[in-house]
Residue frames relative to the residue before (quaternion, step in Angstrom):
aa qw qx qy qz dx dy dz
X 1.0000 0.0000 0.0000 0.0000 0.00 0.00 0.00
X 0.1785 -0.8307 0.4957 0.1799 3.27 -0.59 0.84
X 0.6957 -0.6112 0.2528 0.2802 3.93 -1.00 0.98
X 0.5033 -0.6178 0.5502 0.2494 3.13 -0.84 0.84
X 0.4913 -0.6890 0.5249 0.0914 3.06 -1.39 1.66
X 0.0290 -0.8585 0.5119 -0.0035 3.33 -0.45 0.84
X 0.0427 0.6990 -0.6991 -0.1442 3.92 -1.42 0.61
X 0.0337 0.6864 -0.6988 -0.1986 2.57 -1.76 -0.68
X 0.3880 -0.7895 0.4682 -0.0828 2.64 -2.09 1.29
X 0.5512 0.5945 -0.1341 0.5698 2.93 0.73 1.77
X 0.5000 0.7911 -0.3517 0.0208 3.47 0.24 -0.35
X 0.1687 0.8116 -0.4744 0.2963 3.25 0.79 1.56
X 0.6440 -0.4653 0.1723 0.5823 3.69 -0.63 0.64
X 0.4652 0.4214 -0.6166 0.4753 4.13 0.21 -0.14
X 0.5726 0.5403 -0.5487 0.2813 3.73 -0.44 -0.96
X 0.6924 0.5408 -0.4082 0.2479 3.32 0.15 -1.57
X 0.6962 0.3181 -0.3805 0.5190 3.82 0.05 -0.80
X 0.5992 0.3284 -0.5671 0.4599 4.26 0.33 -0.13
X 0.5972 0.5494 -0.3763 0.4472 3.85 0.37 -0.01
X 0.6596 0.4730 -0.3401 0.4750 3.23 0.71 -0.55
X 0.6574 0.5400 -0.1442 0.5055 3.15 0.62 -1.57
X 0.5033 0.5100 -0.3486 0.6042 3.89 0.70 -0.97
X 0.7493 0.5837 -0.1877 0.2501 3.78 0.13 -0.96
X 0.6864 0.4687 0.0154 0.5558 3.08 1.32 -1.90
X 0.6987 0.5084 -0.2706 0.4244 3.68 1.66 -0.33
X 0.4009 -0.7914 0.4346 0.1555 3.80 0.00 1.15
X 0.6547 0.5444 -0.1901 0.4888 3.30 1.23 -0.63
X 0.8677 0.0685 -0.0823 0.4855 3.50 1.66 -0.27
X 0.2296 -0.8046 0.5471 0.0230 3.52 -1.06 0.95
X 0.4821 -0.6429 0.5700 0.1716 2.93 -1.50 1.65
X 0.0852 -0.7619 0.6366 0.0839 3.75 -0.99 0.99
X 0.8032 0.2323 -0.0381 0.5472 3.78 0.99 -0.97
X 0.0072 -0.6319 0.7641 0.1294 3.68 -1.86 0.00
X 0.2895 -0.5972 0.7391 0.1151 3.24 -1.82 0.98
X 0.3250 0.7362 -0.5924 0.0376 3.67 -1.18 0.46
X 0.4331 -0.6602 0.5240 0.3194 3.89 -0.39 0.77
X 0.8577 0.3120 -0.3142 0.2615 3.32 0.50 -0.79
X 0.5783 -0.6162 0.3554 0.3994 3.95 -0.61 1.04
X 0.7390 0.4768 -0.3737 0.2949 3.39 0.67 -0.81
X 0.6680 0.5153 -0.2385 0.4810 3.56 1.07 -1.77
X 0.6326 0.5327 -0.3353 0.4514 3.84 1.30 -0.56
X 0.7045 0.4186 -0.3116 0.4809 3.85 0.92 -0.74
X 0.4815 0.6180 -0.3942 0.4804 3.63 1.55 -0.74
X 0.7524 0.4123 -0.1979 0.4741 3.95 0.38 -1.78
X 0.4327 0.7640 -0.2647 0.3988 3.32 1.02 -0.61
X 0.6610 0.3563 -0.0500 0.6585 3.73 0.95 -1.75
X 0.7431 0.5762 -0.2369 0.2442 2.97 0.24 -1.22
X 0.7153 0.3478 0.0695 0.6022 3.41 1.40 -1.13
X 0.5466 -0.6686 0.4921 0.1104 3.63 1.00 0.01
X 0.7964 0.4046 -0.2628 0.3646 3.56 0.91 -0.30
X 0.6416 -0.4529 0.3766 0.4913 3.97 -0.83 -0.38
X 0.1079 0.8302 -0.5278 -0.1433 3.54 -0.76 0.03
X 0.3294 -0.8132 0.4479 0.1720 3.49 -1.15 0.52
X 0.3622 -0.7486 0.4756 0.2868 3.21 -0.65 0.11
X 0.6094 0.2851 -0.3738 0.6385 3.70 1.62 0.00
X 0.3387 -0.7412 0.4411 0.3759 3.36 -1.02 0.57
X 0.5279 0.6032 -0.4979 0.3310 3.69 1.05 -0.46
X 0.4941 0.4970 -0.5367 0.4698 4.26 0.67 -1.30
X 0.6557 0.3582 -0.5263 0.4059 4.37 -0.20 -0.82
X 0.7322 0.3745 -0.4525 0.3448 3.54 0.16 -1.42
X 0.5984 0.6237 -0.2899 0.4110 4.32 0.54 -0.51
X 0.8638 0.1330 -0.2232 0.4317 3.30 1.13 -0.88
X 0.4923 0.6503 -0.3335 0.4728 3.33 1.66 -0.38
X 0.0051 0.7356 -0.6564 -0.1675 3.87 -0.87 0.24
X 0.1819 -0.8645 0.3900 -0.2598 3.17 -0.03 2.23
X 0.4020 -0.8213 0.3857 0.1228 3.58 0.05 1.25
X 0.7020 -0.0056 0.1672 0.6923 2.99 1.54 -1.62
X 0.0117 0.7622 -0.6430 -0.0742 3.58 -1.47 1.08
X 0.4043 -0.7159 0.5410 0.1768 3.15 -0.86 0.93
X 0.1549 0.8854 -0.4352 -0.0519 3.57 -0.54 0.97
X 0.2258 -0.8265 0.4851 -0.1748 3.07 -0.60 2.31
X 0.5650 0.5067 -0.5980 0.2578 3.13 -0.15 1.57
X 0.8398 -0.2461 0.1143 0.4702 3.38 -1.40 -0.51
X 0.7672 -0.3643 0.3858 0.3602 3.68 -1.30 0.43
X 0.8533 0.3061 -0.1223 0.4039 3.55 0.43 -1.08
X 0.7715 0.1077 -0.3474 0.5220 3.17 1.35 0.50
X 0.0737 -0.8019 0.5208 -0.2832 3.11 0.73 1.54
X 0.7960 0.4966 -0.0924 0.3335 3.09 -0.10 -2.22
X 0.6370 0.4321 -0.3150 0.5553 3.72 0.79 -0.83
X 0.6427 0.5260 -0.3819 0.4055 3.82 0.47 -1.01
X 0.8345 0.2857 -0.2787 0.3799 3.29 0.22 -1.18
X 0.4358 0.6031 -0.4901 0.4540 3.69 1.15 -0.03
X 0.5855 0.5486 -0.3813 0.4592 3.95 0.49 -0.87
X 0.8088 0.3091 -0.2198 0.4494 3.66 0.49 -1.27
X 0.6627 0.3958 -0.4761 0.4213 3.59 0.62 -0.24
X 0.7707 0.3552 -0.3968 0.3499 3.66 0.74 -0.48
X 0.4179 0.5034 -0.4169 0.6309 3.37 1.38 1.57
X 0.5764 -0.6631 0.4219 0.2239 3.22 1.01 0.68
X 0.5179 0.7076 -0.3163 0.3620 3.79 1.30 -0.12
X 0.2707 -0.7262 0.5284 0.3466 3.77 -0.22 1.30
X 0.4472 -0.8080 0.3702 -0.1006 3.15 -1.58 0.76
X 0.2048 0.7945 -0.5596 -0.1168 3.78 0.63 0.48
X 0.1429 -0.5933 0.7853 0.1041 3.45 -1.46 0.53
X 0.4377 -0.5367 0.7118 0.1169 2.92 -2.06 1.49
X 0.4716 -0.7146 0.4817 0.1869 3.04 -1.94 0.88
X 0.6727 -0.2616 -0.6795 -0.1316 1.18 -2.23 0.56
X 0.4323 -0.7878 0.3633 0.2461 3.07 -1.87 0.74
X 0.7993 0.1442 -0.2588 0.5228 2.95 -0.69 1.70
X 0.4685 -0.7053 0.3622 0.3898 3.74 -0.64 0.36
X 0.8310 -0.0713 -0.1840 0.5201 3.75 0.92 0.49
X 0.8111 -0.3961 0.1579 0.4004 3.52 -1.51 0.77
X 0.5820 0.6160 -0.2943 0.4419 3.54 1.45 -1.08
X 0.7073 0.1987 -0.3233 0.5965 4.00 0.92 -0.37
X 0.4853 0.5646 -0.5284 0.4080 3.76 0.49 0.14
X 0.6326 0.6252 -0.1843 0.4183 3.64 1.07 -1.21
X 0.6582 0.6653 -0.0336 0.3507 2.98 1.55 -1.31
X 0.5713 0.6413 0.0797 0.5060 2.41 1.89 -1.55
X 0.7315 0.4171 -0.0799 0.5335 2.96 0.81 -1.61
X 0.7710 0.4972 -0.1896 0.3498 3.47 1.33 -0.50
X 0.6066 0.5515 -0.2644 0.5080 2.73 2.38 0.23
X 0.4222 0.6732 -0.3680 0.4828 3.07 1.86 -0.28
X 0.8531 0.2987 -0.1725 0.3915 3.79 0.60 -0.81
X 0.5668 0.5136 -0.4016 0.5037 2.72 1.31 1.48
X 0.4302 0.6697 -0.2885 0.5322 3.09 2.41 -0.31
X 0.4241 -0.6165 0.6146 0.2497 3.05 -1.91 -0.02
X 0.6552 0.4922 -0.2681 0.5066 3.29 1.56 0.00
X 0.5196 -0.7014 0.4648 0.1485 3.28 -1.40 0.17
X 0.1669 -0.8468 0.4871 0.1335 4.04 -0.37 0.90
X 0.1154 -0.7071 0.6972 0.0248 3.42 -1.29 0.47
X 0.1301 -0.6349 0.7578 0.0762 3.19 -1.10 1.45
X 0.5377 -0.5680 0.5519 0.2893 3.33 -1.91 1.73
X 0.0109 -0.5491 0.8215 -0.1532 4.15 -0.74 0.94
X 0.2232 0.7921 -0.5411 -0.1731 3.40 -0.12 0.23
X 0.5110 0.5853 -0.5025 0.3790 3.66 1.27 -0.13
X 0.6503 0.3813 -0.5552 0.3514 3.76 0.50 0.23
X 0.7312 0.4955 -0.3472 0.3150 3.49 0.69 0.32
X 0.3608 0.8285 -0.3339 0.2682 2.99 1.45 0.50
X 0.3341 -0.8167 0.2045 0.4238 3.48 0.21 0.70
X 0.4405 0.6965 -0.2543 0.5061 3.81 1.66 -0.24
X 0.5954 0.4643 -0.2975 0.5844 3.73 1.56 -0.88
X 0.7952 0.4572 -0.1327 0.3755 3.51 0.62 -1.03
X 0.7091 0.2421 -0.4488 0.4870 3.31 1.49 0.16
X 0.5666 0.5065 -0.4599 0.4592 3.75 0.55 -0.43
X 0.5148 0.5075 -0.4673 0.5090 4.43 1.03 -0.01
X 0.5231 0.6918 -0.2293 0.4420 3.53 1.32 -1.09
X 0.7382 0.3955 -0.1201 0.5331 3.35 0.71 -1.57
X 0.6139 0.4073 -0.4991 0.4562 3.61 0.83 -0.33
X 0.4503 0.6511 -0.5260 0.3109 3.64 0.75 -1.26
X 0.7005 0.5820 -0.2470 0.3311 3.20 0.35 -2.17
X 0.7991 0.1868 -0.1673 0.5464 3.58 0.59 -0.99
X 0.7920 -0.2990 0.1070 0.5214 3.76 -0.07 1.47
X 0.6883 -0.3865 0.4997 0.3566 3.85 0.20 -0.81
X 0.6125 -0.7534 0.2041 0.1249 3.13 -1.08 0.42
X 0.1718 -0.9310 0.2785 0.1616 3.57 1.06 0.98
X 0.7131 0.1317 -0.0189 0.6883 3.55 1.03 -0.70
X 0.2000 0.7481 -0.6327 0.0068 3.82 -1.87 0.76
X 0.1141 -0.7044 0.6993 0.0426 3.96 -0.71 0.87
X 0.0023 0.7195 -0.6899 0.0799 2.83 -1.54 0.17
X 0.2531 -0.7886 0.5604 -0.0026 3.96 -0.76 1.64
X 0.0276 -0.8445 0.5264 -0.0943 3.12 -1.18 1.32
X 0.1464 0.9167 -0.3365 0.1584 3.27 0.85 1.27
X 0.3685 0.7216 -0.5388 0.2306 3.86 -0.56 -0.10
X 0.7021 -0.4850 0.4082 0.3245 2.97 -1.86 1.57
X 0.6975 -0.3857 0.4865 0.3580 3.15 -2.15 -0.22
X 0.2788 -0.6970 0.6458 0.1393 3.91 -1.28 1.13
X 0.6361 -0.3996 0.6156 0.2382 2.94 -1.20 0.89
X 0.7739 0.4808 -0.2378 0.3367 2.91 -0.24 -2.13
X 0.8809 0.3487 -0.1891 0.2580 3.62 0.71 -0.92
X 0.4488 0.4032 -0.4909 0.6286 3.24 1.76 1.11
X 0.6435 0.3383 -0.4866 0.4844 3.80 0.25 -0.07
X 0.7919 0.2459 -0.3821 0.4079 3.75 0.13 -0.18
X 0.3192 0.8280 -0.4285 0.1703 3.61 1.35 0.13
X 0.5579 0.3460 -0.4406 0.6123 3.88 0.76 0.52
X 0.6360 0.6348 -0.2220 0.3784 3.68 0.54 0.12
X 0.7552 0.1289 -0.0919 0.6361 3.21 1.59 -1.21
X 0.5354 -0.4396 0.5903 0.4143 3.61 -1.26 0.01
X 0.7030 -0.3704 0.4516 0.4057 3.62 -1.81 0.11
X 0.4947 -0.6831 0.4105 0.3467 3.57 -0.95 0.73
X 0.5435 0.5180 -0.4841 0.4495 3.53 0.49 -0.11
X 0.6377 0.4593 -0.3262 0.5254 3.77 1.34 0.28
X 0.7150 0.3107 -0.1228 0.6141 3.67 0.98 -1.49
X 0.8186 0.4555 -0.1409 0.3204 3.42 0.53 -0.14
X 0.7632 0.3464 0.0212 0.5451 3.25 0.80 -1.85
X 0.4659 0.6935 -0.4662 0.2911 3.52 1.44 -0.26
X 0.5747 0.6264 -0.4118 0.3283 3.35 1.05 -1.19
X 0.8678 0.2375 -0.2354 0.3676 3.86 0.78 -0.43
X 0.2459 0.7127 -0.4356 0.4918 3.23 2.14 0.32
X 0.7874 0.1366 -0.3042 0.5185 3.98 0.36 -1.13
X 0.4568 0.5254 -0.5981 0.3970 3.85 0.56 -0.15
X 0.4596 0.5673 -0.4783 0.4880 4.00 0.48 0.10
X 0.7941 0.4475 -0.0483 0.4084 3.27 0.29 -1.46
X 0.5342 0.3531 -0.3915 0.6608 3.70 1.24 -0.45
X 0.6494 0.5357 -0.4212 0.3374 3.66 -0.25 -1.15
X 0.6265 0.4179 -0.3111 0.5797 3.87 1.09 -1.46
X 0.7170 0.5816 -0.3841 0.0134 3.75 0.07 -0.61
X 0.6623 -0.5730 0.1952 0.4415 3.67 -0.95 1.16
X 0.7706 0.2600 -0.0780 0.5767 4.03 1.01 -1.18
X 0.5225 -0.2573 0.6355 0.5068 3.42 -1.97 -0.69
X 0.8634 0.2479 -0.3550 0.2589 3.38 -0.50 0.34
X 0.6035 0.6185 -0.1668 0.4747 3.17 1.28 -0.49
X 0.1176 0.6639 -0.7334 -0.0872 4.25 -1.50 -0.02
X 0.6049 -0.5599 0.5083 0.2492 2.76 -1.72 1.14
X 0.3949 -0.6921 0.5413 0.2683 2.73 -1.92 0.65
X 0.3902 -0.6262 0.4848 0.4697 3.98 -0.74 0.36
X 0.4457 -0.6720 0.5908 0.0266 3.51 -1.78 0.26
X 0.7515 -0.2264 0.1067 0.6104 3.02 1.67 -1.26
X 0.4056 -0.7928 0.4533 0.0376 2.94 -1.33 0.84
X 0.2529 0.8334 -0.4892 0.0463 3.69 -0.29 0.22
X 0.2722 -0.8268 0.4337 -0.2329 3.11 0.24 2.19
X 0.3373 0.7221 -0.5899 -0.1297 3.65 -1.31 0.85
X 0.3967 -0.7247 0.5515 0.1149 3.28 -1.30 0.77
X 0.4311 0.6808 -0.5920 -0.0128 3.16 -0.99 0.88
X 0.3241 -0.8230 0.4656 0.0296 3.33 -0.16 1.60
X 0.6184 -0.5729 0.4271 0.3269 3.85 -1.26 1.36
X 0.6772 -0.3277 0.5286 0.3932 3.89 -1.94 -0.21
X 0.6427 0.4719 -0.4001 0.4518 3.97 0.46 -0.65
X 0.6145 -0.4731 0.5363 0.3330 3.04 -1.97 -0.03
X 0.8559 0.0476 -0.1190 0.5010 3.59 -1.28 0.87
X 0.4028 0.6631 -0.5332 0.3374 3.54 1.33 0.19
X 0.0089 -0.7996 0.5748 -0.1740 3.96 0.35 1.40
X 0.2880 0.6957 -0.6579 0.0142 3.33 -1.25 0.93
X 0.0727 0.7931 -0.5840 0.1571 3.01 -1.53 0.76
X 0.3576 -0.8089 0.4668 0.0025 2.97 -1.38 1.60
X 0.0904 -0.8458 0.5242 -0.0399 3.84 -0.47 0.55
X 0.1844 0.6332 -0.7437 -0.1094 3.48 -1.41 0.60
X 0.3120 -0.6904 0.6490 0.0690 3.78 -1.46 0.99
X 0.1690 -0.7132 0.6778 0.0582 3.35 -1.41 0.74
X 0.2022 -0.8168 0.5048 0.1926 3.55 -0.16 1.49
X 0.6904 -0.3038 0.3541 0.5529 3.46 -1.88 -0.91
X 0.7071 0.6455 -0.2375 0.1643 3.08 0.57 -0.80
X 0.3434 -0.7586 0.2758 0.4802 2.87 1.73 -0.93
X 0.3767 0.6274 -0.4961 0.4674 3.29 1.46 0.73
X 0.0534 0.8425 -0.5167 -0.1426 3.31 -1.79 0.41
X 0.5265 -0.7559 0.3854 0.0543 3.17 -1.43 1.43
X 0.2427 -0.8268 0.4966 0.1044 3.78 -0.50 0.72
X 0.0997 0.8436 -0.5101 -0.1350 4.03 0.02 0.27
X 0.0562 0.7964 -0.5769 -0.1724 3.30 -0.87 0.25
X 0.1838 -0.7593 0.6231 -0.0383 4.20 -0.63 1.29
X 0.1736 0.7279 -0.6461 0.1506 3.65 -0.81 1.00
X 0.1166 -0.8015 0.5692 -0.1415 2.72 -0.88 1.37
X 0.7243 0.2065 -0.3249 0.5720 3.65 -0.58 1.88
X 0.5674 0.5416 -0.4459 0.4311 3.97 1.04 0.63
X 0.8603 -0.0497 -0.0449 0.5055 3.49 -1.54 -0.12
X 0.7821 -0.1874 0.4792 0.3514 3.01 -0.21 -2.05
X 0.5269 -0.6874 0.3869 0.3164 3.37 -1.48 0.54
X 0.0278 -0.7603 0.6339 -0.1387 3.10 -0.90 1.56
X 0.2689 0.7773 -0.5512 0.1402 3.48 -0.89 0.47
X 0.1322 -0.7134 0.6547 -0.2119 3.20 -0.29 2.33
X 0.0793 -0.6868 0.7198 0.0626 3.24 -1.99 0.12
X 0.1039 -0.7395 0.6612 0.0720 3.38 -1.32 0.55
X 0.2538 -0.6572 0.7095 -0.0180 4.00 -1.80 0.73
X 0.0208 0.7382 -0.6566 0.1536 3.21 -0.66 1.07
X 0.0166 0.6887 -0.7235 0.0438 3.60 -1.07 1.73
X 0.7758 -0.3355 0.3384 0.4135 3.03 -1.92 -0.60
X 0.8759 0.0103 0.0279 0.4817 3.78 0.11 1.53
X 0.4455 0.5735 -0.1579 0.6691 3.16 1.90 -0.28
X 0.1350 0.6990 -0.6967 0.0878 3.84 -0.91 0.92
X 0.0971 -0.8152 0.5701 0.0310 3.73 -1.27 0.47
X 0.3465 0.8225 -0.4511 -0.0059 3.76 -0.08 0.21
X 0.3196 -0.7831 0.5247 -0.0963 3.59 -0.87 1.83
X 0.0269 -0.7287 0.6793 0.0824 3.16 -0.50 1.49
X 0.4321 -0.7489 0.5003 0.0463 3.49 -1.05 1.61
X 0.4067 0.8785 -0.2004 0.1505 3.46 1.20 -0.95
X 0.7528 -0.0614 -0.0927 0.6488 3.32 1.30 -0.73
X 0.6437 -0.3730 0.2346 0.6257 4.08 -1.03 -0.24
X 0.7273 0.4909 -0.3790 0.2940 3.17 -0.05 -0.26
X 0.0207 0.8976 -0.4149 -0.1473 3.66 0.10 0.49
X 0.1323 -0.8493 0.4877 0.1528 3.40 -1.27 0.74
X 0.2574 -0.7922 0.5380 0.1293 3.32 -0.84 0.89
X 0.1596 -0.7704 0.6150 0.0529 4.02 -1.29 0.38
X 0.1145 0.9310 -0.3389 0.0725 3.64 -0.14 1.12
X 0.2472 -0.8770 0.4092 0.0488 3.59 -0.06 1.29
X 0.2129 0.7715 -0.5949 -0.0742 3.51 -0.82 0.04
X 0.2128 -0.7946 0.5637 0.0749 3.28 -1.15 0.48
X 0.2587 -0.8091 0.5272 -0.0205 3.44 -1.17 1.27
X 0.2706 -0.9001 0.3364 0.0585 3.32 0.52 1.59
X 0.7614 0.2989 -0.3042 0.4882 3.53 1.24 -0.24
X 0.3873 0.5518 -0.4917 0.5511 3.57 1.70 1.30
X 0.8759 0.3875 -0.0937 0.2719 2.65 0.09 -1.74
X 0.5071 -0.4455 0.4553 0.5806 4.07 -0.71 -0.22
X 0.4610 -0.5337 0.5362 0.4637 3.56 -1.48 0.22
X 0.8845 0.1577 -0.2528 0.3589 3.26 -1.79 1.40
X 0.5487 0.5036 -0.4358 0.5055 2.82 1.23 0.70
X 0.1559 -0.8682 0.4666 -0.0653 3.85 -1.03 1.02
X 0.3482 -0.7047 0.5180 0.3374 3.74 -0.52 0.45
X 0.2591 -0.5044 0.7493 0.3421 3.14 -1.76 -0.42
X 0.5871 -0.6379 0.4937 0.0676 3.00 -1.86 1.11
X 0.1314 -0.8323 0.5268 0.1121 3.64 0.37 1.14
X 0.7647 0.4595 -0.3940 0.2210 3.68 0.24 -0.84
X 0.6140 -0.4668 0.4271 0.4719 3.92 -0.73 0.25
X 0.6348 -0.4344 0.5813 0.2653 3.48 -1.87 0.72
X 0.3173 -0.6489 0.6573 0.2150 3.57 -1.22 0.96
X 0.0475 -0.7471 0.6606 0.0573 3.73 -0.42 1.24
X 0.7432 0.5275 -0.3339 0.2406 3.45 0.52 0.10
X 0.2468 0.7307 -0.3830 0.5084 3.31 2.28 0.32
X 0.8010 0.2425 -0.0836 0.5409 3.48 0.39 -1.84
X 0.8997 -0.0227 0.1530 0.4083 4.37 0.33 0.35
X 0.4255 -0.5874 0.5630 0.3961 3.19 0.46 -1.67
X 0.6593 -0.3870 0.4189 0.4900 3.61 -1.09 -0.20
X 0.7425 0.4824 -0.1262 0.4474 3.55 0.58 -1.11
X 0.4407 0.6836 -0.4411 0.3794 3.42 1.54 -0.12
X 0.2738 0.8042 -0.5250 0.0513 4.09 -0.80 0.60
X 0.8133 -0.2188 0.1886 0.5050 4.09 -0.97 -0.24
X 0.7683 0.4645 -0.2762 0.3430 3.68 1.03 -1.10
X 0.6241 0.4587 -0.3407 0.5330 3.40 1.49 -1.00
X 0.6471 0.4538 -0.4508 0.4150 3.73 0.47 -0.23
X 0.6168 0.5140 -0.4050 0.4374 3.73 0.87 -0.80
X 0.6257 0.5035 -0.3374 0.4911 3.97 1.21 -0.44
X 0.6006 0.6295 -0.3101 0.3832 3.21 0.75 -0.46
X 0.8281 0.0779 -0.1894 0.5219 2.87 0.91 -1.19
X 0.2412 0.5368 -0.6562 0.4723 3.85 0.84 1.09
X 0.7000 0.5131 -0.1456 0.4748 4.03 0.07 -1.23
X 0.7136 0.2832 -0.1722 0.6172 4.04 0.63 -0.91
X 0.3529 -0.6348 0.5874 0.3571 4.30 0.49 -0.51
X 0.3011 0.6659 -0.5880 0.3465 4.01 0.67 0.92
X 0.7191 -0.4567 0.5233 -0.0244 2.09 -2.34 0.41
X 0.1910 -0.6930 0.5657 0.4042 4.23 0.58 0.46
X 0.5785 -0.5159 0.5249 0.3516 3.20 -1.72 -0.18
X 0.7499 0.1382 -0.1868 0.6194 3.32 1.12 -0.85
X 0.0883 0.7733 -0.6278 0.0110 3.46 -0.48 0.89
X 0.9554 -0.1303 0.0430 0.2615 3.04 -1.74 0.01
X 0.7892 0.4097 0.0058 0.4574 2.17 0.41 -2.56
X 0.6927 0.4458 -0.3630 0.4355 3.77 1.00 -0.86
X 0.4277 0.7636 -0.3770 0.3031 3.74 1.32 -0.70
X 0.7501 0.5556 -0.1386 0.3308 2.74 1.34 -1.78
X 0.3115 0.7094 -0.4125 0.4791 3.73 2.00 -0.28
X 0.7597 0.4977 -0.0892 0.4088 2.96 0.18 -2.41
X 0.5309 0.5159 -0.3347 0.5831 3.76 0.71 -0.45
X 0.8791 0.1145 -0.2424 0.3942 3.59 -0.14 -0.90
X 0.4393 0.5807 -0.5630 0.3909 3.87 1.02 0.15
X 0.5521 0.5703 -0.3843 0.4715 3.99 1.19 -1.06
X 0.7832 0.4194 -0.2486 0.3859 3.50 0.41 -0.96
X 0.6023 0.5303 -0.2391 0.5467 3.58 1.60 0.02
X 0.4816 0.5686 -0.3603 0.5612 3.33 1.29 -0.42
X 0.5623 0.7332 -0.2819 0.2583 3.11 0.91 -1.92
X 0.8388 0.4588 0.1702 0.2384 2.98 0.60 -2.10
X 0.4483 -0.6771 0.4810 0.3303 2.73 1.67 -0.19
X 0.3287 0.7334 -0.5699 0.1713 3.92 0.38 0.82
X 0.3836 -0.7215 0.5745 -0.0477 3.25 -1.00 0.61
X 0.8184 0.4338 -0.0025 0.3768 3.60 0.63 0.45
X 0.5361 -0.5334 0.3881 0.5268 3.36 -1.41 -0.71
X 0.1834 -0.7582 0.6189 0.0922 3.32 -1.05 0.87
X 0.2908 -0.7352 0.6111 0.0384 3.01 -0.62 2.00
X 0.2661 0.7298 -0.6296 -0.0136 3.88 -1.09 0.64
């Protein structure tokens, strides 16, 4: 089998992990980069060994490209990836996609006219540490209760690019908005869908200084708790999974991830009383250590699958952010 042709389109500090990952995958090979700017384009350029452009359409014309990764800001997402699916070109798109559910939809609605296939970067469901302790709930009935903490000082980046992105609890916080939703979800292949929502906001005096608190009630009957602050200490970002006797909590925060796992065996143990889990995650059930968004997006280019996060489901996860967003209160009909 010969490798999938890979670009990308983009090569701003997101790029770096699709570069990595692009790298670490035997099954595929970077041939091209798109980047407007001269500098980050002559820099990736050396760096990577490959041709770059400075328009991104001359790559899609001369490059015959299996897969294009497309890694830039929110607001000019939506046009990019429309060019490559209606070229029949599979497709990752970086989150979030597009700056609101209405081009995600859009998106998703060009894909099912395509011959190609789209992957939105979610990358915390592919993490291999997310996928086995989600495993371990399966194992114990499903999942009954999940939270998840999304914190981090004020970005520069997100008042100078602030006509560019959506609110971070969209360009940002999403990453643990759908980790809610995978964690709630009925299968290994599948996230739940929310039902309801019951959201407050009450954001600082600064710019993009956004906070907000959430608990969701999925399909499933599992429920999810977010909290997203935006202009305090620092970047933190933990999760927790709660089955039947079965606890899990994952501080995500840096590359290295750490995980802490309890169960308890009521007709051993006193009542309320619980162990910690000494033995090691099974990373080889869900991949391997090395298991992430790109080798699954090959898989299922290579197998005729479904992504986990695709478009059309993105497009859930897109509008539960924008309910949070808002201050909803309710049943959320989608």
């Amino acid at each position: 089998m010969d490798d999938l042709r890979v670009g990308v389109i983009g090569c701003g500090r997101h790029a770096r992990s699709h570069f990595e990952m692009i790298a670490a995958e035997p099954r595929v090979r970077l041939v091209a980069i798109a980047e407007l700017d001269d500098g980050r384009r002559a820099e990736a350029e050396q760096h990577l060994s490959v041709p770059g452009y400075s328009d991104y359409r001359r790559m899609l014309d001369e490059q015959d490209l299996d897969i294009v990764h497309v890694v830039t800001m929110p607001a000019h997402l939506k046009a990019i990836v429309l060019d490559c699916l209606e070229r029949d070109i599979n497709v990752s798109v970086e989150k979030s996609p597009g700056m609101d559910s209405t081009e995600t939809q859009d998106m998703a609605d060009a894909e099912a006219t395509s011959g190609a296939r789209a992957i939105v970067s979610l990358n915390r469901r592919y993490l291999p540490e997310v996928l086995a302790v989600r495993r371990l709930a399966r194992e114990h009935g499903g999942t009954v209760n999940c939270g998840a903490i999304y914190n981090k000082a004020l970005s520069a980046t997100s008042e100078r690019f602030d006509s560019l992105l959506p609110p971070p609890i969209i360009s940002d916080a999403i990453h643990h908005v759908d980790l809610l939703r995978w964690f709630a979800g009925p299968s290994e292949d599948r996230a739940s869908v929310p039902t309801e929502v019951y959201s407050v906001v009450a954001d600082g005096p600064r710019p993009v200084e956004h906070r907000q608190n959430a608990v969701i009630r999925f399909d499933t009957g599992a429920i999810g708790s977010i909290e997203s602050q935006y202009g305090v200490g620092g970047r933190i970002q933990r999760a927790e999974i709660h089955a039947q006797d079965f606890s899990a909590y994952l501080d995500l925060t840096k590359r290295e991830k750490k995980v802490e796992m309890y169960r308890s065996t009521p007709d051993i143990q006193p009542r309320m009383v619980g162990a910690q889990i000494d033995e090691p995650l099974d990373l080889d059930a869900v991949g391997g250590a090395g298991f992430n968004e790109v080798k699954h997006f090959v898989d299922c280019i290579l197998e005729d699958r479904t992504p986990w996060s695709n478009l059309k489901d993105a497009v859930i996860t897109m509008k539960l952010c924008e309910a949070i967003r808002s201050g909803h209160k309710g049943t959320l009909d989608l």
